[in-house]
N, C-alpha and C positions, 0 to 999 in steps of 0.2 A: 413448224409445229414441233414443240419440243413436250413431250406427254413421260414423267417419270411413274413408276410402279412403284407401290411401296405397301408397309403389312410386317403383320410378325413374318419369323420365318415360317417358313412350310407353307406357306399359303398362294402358293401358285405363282410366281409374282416371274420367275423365269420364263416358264411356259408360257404367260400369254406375254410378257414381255416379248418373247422372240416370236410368237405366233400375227402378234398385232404389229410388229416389225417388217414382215413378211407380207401380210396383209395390205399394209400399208406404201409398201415399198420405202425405208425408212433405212435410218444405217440404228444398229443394235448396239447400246452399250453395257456390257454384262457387268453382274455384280464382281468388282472389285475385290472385297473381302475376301472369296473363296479363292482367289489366284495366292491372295498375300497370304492366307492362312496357308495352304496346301504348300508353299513353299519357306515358308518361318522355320521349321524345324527345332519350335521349343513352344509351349506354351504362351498364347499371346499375352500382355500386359497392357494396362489399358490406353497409353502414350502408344502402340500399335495402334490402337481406335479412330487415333487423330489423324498417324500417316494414313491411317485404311480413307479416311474421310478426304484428306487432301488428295491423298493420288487419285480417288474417286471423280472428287471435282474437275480435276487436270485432265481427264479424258474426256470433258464433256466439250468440243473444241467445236462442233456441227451447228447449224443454225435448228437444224428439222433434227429430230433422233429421239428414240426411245429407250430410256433409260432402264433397265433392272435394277432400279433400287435408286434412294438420294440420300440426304443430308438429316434428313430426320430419322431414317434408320441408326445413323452414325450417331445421331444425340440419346437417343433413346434407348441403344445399346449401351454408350458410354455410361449414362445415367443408372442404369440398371445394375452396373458392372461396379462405380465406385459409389452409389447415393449422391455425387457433383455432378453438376454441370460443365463442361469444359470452355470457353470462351472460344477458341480456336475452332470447334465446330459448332459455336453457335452463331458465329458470323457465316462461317459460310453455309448455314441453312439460312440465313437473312440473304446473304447474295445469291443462291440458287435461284433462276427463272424460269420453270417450267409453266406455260400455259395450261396443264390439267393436270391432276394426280391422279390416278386410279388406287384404291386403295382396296385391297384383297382382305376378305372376307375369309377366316382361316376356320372354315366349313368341310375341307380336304382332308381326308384321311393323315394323320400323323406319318410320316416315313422316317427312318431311323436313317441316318449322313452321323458322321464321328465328327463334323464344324455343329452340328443342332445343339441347343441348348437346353429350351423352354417347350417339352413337349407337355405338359399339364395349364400352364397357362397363358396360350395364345390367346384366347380371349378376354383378360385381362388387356395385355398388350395392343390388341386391335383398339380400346379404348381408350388407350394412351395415344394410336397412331391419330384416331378421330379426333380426338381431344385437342392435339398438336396443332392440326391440320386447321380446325375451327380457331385454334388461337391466332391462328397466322391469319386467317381470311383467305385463305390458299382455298384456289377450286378443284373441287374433288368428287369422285363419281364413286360409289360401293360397289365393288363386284362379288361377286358369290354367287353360286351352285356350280353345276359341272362345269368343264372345260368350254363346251362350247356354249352354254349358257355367257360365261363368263369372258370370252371372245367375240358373241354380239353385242352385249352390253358397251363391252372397251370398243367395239367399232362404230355403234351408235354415238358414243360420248365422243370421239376422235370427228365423227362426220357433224355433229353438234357444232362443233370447235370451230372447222373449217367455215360453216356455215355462218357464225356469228362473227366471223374475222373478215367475210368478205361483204 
């Protein structure tokens, strides 16, 4: 069962990623980004986007695993960042294989992190993530309200998954 999390930032996408990790007895793959940013030491450019995208992909080596975050984050950032699309991580949003998305509902309180960006229009963005997602035909489940609202949802949709595979 490979289940990626994905959403503007700030939208929970950590926390049930490792809660539904756990959960599930599952191996966790953390957003990338934040390593690569937190250790860059200059402001990122946007050719940073694509290795953020590639090395992201490179850790995905598990058959079963829950991902914080994929490839459509990496396109949708890039795109936001120059108005292009990059080819480089539009292939590998074409070869990503996750069996569900969970796609976070950015209903959470704003928190302020010095990597945030976009604290006025997440909701914008969460329509681009649906938008993406519908254009791919990728399956995907909404999650929103509290935590643990938003941790049965993702566990229902995970017990869905198993259920329709066997």
């Amino acid at each position: 069962m490979r289940i990626a999390i994905t959403g503007p930032e700030c939208s929970g996408k950590t926390t049930l990623s490792e809660q539904l990790a756990t959960e599930l007895n599952l191996p966790w793959t953390p957003e990338h980004a934040r390593v690569y940013l937190e250790r860059l030491g200059r402001p990122y450019v946007p050719e940073d986007v694509i290795t953020i995208a590639k090395e992201q992909a490179a850790q995905w080596i598990n058959t079963s695993f829950i991902a914080d975050t994929e490839m459509l984050v990496c396109s949708i950032w890039y795109e936001e960042k120059t108005g292009e699309t990059s080819s480089e991580i539009e292939q590998l949003v074409a070869q990503q294989n996750f069996d569900l998305y969970l796609l976070c509902t950015p209903d959470l309180p704003w928190e302020f992190d010095e990597l945030r960006e976009n604290p006025t229009d997440r909701d914008r963005l969460f329509e681009r993530y649906m938008a993406g997602l519908d254009e791919l035909s990728l399956p995907y489940v909404v999650i929103n309200g509290s935590a643990e609202n938003r941790l049965a949802v993702a566990l229902n949709a995970a017990k869905a998954l198993v259920k329709n595979n066997h």
